[in-house]
Biotite code that builds the C-alpha atoms (Angstrom):
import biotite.structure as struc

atoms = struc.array([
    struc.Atom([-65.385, 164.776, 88.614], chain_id="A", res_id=1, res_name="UNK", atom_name="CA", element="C"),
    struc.Atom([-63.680, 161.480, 86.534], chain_id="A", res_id=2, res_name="UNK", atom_name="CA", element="C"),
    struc.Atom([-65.964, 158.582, 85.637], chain_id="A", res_id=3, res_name="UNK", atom_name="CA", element="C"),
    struc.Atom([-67.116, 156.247, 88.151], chain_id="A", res_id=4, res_name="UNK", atom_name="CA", element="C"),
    struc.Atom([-64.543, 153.511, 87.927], chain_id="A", res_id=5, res_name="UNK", atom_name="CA", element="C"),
    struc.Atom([-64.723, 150.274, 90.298], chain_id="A", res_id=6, res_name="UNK", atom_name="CA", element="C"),
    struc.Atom([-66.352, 147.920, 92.933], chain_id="A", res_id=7, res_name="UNK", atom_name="CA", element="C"),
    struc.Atom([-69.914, 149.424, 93.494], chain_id="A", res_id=8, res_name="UNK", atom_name="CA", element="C"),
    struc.Atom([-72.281, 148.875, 96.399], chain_id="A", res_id=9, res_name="UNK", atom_name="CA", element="C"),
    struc.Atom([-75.526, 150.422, 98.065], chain_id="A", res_id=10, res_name="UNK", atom_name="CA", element="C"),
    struc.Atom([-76.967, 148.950, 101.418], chain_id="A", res_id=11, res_name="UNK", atom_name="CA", element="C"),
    struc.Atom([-80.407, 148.724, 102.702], chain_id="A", res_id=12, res_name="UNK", atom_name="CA", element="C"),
    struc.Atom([-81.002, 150.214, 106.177], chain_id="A", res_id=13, res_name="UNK", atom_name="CA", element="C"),
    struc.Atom([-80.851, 146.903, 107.805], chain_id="A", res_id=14, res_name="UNK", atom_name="CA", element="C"),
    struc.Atom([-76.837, 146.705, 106.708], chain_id="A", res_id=15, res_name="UNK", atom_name="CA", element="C"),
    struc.Atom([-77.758, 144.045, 104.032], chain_id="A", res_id=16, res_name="UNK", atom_name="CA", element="C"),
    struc.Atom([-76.349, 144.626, 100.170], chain_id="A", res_id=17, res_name="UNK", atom_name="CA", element="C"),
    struc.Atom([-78.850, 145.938, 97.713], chain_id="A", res_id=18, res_name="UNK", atom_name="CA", element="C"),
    struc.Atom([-76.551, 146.238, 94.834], chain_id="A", res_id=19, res_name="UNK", atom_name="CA", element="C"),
    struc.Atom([-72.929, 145.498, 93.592], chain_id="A", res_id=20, res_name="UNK", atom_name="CA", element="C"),
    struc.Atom([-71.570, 145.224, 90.452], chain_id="A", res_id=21, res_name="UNK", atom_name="CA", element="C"),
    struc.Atom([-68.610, 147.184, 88.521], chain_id="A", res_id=22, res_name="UNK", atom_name="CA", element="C"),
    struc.Atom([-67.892, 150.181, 86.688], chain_id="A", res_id=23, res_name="UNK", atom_name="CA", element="C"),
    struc.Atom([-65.109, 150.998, 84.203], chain_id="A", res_id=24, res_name="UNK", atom_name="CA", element="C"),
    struc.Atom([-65.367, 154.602, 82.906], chain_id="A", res_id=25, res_name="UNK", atom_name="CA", element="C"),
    struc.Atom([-68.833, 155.679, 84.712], chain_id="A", res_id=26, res_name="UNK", atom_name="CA", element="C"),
    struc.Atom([-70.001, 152.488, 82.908], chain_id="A", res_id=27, res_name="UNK", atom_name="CA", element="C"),
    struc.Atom([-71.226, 149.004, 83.760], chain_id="A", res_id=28, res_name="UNK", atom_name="CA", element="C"),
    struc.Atom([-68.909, 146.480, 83.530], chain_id="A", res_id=29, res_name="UNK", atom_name="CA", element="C"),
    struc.Atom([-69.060, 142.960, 84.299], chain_id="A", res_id=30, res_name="UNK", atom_name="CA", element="C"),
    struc.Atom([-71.451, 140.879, 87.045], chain_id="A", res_id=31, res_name="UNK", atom_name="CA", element="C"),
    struc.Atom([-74.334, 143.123, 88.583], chain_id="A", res_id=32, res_name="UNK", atom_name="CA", element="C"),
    struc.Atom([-76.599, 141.980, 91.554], chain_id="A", res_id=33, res_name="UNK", atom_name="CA", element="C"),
    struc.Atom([-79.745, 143.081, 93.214], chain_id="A", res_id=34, res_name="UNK", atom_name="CA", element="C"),
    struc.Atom([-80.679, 141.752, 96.259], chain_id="A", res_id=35, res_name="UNK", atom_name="CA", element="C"),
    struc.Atom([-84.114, 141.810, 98.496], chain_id="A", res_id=36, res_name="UNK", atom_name="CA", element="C"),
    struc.Atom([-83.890, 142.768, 101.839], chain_id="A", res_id=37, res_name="UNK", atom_name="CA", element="C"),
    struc.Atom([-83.593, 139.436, 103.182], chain_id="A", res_id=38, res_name="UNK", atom_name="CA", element="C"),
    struc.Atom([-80.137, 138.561, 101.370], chain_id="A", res_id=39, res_name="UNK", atom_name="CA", element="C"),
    struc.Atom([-81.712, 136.622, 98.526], chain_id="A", res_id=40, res_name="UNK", atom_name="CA", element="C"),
    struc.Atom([-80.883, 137.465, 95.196], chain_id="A", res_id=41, res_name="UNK", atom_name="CA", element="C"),
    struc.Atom([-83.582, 139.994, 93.188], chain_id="A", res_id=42, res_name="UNK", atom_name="CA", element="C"),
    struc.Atom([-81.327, 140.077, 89.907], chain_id="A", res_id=43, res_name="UNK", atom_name="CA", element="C"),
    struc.Atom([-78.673, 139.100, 88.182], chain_id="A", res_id=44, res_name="UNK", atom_name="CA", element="C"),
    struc.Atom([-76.868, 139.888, 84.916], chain_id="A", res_id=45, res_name="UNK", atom_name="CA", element="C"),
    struc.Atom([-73.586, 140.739, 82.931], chain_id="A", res_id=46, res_name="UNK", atom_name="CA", element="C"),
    struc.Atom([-72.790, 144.230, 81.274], chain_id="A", res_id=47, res_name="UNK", atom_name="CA", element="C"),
    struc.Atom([-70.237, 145.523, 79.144], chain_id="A", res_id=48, res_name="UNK", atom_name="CA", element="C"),
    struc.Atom([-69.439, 148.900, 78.217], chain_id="A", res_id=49, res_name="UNK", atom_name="CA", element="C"),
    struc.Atom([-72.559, 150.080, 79.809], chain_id="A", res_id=50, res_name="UNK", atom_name="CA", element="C"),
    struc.Atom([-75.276, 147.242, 78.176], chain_id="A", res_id=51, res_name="UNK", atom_name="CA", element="C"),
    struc.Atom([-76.448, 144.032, 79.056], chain_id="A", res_id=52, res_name="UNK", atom_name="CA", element="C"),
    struc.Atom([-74.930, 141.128, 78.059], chain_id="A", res_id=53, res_name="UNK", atom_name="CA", element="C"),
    struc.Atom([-75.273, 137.910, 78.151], chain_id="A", res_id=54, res_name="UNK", atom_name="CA", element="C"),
    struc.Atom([-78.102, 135.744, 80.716], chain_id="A", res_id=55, res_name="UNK", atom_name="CA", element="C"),
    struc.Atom([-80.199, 137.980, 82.600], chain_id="A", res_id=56, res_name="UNK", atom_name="CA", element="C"),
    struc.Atom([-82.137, 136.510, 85.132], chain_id="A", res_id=57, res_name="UNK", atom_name="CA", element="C"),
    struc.Atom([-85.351, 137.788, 87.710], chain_id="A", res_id=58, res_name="UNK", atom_name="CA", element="C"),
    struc.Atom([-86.447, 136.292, 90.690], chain_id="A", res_id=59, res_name="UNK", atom_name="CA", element="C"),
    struc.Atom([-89.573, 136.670, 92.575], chain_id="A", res_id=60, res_name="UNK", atom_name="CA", element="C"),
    struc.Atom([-91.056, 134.678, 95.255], chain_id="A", res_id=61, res_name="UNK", atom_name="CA", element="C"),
    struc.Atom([-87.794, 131.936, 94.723], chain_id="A", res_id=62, res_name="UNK", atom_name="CA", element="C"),
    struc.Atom([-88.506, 131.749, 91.781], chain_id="A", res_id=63, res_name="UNK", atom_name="CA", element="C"),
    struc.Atom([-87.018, 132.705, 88.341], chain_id="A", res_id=64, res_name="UNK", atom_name="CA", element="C"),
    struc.Atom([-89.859, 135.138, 86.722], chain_id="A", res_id=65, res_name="UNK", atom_name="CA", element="C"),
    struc.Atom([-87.545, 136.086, 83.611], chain_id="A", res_id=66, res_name="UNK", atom_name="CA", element="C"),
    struc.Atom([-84.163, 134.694, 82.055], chain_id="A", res_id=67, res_name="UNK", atom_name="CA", element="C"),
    struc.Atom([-83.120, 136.188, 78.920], chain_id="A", res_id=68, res_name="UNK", atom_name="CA", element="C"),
    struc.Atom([-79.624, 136.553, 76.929], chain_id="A", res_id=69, res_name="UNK", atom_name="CA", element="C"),
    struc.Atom([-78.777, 140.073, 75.659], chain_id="A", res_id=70, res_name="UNK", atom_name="CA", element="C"),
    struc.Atom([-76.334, 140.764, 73.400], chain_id="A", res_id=71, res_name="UNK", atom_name="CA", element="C"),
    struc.Atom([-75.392, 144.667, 73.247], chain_id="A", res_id=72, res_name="UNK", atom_name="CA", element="C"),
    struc.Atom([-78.380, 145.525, 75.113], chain_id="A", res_id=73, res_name="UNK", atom_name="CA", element="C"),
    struc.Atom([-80.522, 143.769, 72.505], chain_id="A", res_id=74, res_name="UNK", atom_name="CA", element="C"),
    struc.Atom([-83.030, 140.504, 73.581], chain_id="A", res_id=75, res_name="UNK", atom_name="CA", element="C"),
    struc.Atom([-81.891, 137.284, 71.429], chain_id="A", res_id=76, res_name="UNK", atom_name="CA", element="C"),
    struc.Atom([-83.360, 134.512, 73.625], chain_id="A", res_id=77, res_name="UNK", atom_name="CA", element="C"),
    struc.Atom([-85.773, 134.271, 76.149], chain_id="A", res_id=78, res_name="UNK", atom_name="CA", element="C"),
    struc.Atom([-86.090, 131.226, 78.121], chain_id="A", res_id=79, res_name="UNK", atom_name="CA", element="C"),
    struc.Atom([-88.355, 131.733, 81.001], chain_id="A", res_id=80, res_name="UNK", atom_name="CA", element="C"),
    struc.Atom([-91.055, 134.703, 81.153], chain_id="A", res_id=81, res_name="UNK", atom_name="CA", element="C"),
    struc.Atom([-93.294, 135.592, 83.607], chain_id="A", res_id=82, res_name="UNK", atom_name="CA", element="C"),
    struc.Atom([-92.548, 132.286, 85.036], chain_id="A", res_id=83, res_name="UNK", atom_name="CA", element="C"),
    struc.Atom([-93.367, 130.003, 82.125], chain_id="A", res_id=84, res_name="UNK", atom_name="CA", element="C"),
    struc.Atom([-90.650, 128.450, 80.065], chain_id="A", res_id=85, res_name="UNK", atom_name="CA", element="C"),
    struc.Atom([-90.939, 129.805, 76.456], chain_id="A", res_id=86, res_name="UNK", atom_name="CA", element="C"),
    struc.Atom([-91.582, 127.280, 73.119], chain_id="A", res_id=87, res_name="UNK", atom_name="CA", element="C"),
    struc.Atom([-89.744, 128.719, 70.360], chain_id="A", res_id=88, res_name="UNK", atom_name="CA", element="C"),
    struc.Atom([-92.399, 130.556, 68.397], chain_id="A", res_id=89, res_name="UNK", atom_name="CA", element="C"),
    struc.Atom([-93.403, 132.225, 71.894], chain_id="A", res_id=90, res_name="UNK", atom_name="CA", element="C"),
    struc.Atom([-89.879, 133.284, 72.015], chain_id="A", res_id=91, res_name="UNK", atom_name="CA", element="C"),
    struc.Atom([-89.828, 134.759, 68.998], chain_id="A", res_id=92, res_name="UNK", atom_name="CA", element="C"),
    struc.Atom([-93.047, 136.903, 70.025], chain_id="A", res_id=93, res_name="UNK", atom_name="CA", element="C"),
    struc.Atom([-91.406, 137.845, 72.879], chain_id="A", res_id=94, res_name="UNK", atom_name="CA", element="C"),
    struc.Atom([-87.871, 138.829, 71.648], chain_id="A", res_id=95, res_name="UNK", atom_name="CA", element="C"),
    struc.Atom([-89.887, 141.150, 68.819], chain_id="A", res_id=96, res_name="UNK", atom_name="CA", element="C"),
    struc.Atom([-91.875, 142.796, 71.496], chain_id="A", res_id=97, res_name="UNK", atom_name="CA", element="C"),
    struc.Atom([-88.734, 143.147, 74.322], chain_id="A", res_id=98, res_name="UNK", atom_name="CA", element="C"),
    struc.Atom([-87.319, 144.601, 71.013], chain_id="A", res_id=99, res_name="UNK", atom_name="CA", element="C"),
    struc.Atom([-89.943, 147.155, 70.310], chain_id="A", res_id=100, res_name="UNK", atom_name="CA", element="C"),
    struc.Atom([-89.260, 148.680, 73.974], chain_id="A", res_id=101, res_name="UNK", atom_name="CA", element="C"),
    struc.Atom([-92.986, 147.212, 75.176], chain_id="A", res_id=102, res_name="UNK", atom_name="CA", element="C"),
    struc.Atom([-91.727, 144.310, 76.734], chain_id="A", res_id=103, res_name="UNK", atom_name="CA", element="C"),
    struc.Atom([-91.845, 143.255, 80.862], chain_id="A", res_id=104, res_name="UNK", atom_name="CA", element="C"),
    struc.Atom([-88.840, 143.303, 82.970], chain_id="A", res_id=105, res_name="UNK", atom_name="CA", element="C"),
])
């Protein structure tokens, strides 16, 4: 079977979107979204080549609970996380331990 190559979508029962986003070779390419089951948005983010890149943003309760910038599936900036906006040496902590593969989503 070829690599999964195009427009990608799953649907909750209720008919809404769960997920779209892209694939180019069986890999992640481009904008991705998640969606709750009430049409607002869960997720967003960029890919390319399979890895996030670029602003990556989580929301829960209306509200943005994580917005970070990747760059070849690596953390190098986090802005918000779990809901507070980050000073600089707090963002520092933070991209070390996203890093080390212990960090939150």
């Amino acid at each position: 079977m070829p690599p999964k190559t195009g427009q990608y979508k799953t649907w909750y029962r209720n008919g809404q979107i769960r997920e779209e986003g892209e694939y180019k070779n069986g890999l992640s390419n481009g904008l991705f979204i998640e969606y709750y089951e009430d049409g607002k948005i869960r997720a967003i983010g960029h890919y390319l080549n399979g890895k996030k890149e670029g602003e990556h943003i989580v929301n829960i309760n209306d509200k943005i609970y994580s917005k970070k910038n990747y760059s070849k599936d690596k953390v190098i900036g986090i802005a918000i996380l779990n809901g507070n906006v980050l000073d600089k040496d707090q963002e520092k902590t933070a991209i070390d331990v996203e890093n080390a593969g212990i960090g939150s989503p």
